[in-house]
N, C-alpha and C positions, 0 to 999 in steps of 0.2 A: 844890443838888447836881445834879437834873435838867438842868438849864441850862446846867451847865458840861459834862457829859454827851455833852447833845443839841451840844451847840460843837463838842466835839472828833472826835465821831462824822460829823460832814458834812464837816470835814477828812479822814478817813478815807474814808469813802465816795466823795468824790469824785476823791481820787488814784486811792482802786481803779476805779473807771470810768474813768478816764482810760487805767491800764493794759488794761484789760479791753478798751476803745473800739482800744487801741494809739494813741493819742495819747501817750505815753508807752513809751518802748521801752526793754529790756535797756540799760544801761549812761546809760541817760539821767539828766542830773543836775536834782533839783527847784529852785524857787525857794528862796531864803534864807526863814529862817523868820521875818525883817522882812517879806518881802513875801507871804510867807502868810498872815502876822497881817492885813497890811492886806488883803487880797483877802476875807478871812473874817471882817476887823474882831472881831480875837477878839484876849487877851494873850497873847504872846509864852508863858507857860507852856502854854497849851491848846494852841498849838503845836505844843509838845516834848511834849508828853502824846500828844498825836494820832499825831508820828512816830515815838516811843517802841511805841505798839503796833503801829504798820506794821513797824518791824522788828522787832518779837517774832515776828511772823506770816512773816517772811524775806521780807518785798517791800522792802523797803532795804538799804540796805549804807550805816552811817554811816562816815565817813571822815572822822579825827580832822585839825581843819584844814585838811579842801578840802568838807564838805557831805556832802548824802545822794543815795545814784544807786538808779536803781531795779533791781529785781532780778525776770523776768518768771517766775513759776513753772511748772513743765513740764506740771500740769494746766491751766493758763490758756491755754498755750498751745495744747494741743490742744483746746479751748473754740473755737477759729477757723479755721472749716471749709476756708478758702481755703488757707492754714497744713498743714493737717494731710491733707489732700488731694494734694495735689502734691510730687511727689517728682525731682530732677533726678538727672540721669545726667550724669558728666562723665565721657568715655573720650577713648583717644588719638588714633585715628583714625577715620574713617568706611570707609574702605576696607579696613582691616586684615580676613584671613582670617576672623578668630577674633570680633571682633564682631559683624556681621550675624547671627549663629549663637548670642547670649547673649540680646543686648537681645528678641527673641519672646519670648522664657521670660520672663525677668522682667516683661515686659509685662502677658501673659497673666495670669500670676498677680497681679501688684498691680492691674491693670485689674479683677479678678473681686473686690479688696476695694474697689473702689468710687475707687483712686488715679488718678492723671493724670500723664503722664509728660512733662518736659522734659529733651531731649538734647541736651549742649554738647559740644564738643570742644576741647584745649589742642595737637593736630597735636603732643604728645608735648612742647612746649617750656616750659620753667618760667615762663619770664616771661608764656606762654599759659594758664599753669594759674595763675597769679599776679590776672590779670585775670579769671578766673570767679571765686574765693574772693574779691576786695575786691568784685565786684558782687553777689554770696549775699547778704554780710555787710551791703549797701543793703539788700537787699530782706526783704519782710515774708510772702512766698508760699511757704516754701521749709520743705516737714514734711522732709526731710531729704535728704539727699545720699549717694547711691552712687557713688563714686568709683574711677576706676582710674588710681593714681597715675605721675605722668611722671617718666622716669629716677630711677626710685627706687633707683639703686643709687649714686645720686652724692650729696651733703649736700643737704638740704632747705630748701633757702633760703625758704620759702614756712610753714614750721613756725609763724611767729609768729601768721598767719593764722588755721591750723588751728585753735591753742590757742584762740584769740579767736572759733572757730566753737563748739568743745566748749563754751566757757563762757557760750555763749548756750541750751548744752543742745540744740542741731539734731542731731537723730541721723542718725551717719555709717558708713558701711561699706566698705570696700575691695575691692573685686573684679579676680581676673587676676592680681594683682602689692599687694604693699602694703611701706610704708617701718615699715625698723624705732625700734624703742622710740619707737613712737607710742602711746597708747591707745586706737586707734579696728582694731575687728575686720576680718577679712578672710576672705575665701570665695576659695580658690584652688586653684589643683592642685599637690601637693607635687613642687615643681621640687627641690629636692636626690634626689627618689625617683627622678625622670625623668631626671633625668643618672646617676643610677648604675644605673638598668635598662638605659638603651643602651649603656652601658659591658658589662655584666655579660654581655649576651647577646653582643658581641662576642667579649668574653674566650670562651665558651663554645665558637666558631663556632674557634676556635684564635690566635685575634691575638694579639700582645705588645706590636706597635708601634701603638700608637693614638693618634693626634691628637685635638686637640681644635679645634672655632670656636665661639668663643660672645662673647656681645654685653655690653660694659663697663657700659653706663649704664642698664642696666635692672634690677632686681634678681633677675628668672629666670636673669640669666645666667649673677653669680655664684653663686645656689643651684646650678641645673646646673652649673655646674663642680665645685663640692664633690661631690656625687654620682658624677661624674665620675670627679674625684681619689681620691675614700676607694672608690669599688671596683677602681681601680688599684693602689693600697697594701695594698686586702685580701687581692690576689691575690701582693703581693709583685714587684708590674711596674713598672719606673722609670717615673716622672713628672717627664718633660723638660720644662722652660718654654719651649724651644724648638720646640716641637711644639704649642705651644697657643697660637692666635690669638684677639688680643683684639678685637675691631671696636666700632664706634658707633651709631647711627642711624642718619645720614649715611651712614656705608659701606655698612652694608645696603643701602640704596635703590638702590647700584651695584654691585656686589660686582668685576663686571671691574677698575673702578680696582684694586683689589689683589690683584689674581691674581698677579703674578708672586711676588710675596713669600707668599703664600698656598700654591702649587706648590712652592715653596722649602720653607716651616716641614714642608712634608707627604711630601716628599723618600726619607725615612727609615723611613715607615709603611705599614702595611697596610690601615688602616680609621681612619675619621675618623670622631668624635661630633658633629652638628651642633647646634647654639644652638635651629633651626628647621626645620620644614620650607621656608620661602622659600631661609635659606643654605644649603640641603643643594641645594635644586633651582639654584639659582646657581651652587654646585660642581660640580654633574655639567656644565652645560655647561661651565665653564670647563675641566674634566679633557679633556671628551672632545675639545673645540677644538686639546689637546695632543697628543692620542691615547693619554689616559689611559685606559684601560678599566675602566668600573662596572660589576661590582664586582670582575672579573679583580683587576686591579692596586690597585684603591682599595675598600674595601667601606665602607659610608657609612652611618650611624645616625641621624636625625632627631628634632625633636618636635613634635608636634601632631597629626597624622593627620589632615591637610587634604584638600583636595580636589587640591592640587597633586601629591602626593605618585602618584595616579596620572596625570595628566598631564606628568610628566616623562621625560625620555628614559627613564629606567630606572623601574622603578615600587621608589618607597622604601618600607622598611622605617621605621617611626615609631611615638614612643613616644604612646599616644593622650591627647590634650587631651578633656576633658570637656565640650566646649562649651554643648551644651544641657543638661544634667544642673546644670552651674556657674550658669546663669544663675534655675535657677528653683531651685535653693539658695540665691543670692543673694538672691531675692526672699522666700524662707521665712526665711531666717536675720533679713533686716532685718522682716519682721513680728514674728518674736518678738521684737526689739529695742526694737520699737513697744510691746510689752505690756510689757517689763519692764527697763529701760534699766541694771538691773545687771547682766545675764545675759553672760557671754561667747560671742556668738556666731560665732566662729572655728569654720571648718571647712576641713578640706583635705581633697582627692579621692588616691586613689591610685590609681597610673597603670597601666599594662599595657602591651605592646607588641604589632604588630602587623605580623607578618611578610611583606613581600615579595620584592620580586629584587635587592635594592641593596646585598644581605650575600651574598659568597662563605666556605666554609670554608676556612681557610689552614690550607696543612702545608708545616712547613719543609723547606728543598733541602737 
């Protein structure tokens, strides 16, 4: 009985080192248990005895008529210093406002638990963020991924990815922006609050006719519109579709291209809500190029409270982005994530606004 014992215990043991060594990865499928037999010259039952207790222990997954795949356990994981160390950042761009201003924070603080940071970028394109999650999913280095997802406001082609990331157990987080009915948490500033705070303060300042610009393919934009909308509605003030400009990425990066249709939808209004501070600062030139006067003739509402905001011809009015505050949340939310991977760590920032010259008060003629 020892012997038969001692058989199927060194079958066991040595798959577990194999996982343990990572010679053996998540989803990897073992030999047939013909060729285990022979490798350990042991029968076909000591075998099945051997990987019978492997998956009682949940390091297999038997699969009835395709074999056994191995299954890596999340304490085993963090067992592997390179693994459990290093943390990648995937953001959209390098140059954007609002990131230089996040990644210090989160630095700082995972750098003082001893982490290492790798920073990729997908320039905001799926098929770019496509090509970081199938190279993750190679590699063996990667304790988890904080991610800030691209045009998350459009279908997620990239979703199958994800699932296939979750199910390797890599803990993930969202930061800036996150897609919905995903399960993976997010740290961000509540964009629905932030488009109805720049709404509301307008309404206050006496408007009615309020435009809107805000950005299709990302998902701030449409939160910020809904914020937008429902404190238009709350006030009991139409909400024109015709007053509200929808752009892209693409467009952003020029905003001239559409000015004239831009000047057009705005025609009719007093004060426009902007997506950003980039598009609010793109507007004022574009107004004043007409001889639009900010905020006489156009009073203008922003978000983020950049740095643009006072380098623009008129110094804007903006709803404030949390940028440092966000980032070393970001990095507190995925530690405790690290300690307890059932915990929901979602957290939103709530915004405030930040008064300059870019809001006149309107009274009607």
């Amino acid at each position: 009985m020892e012997k038969n014992t001692l058989k199927y215990q060194k079958i066991v043991d040595s798959i577990y080192s194999d996982i343990k060594g990572r010679k053996l990865k998540d989803g990897d499928k073992l030999d047939s248990e013909n060729e285990i037999g022979e490798k350990f010259r042991v029968s076909r039952q000591t075998v099945r005895h051997a990987l019978a207790v492997l998956e009682k222990k949940g390091i297999l997954d038997k699969r009835q008529g395709s074999g056994n795949y191995v299954i890596v356990p999340k304490e085993m994981k963090l067992q592997n210093p390179s693994l459990s160390k290093t943390i990648t950042i995937v953001s959209t761009y390098l140059n954007n406002y609002i990131f230089p201003r996040i990644i210090p924070e989160i630095e700082s603080v995972l750098g003082a638990k001893g982490y290492s940071l790798r920073i990729v970028f997908t320039h905001n394109r799926s098929d770019g963020e496509r090509a970081i999650l199938k190279r993750l999913l190679q590699e063996d280095d990667v304790g988890g991924i904080i991610i800030e997802p691209t045009k998350s406001a459009i279908p997620n082609l990239n979703r199958n990815l994800y699932d296939e990331l979750l199910r390797k157990n890599i803990p993930m987080l969202f930061f800036h922006s996150y897609y919905e009915n995903m399960p993976i948490p997010h740290v961000s500033m509540n964009d629905v609050r932030a488009g109805a705070i720049a709404a509301e303060y307008l309404i206050t300042q006496g408007h009615k006719a309020i435009a809107g610009i805000f950005k299709m393919d990302d998902g701030q934009g449409p939160r910020r519109y809904e914020g937008y909308a429902r404190a238009l509605l709350k006030h009991d003030m139409h909400l024109r579709d015709e007053q509200v400009v929808w752009i892209d990425s693409e467009q952003q990066k020029d905003l001239s291209q559409s000015a004239e249709m831009i000047v057009n939808r705005l025609k009719d209004c007093s004060a426009c809500v902007c997506y950003n501070d980039e598009v609010a600062y793109s507007l004022i030139k574009i107004l004043v190029e007409r001889g639009i006067r900010v905020p006489e003739d156009m009073s203008i509402v922003s978000i983020d409270n950049s740095d643009l905001c006072v380098l623009s011809q008129v110094q804007l009015t903006s709803v404030e982005h949390p940028m440092e505050k966000l980032g070393k949340k970001v990095a507190e939310q995925f530690l405790q994530m690290l300690e307890n991977a059932n915990q929901d760590v979602t957290y939103e920032f709530q915004p405030e606004i930040v008064v300059r010259d870019s809001v006149c008060r309107y009274y009607e003629a």
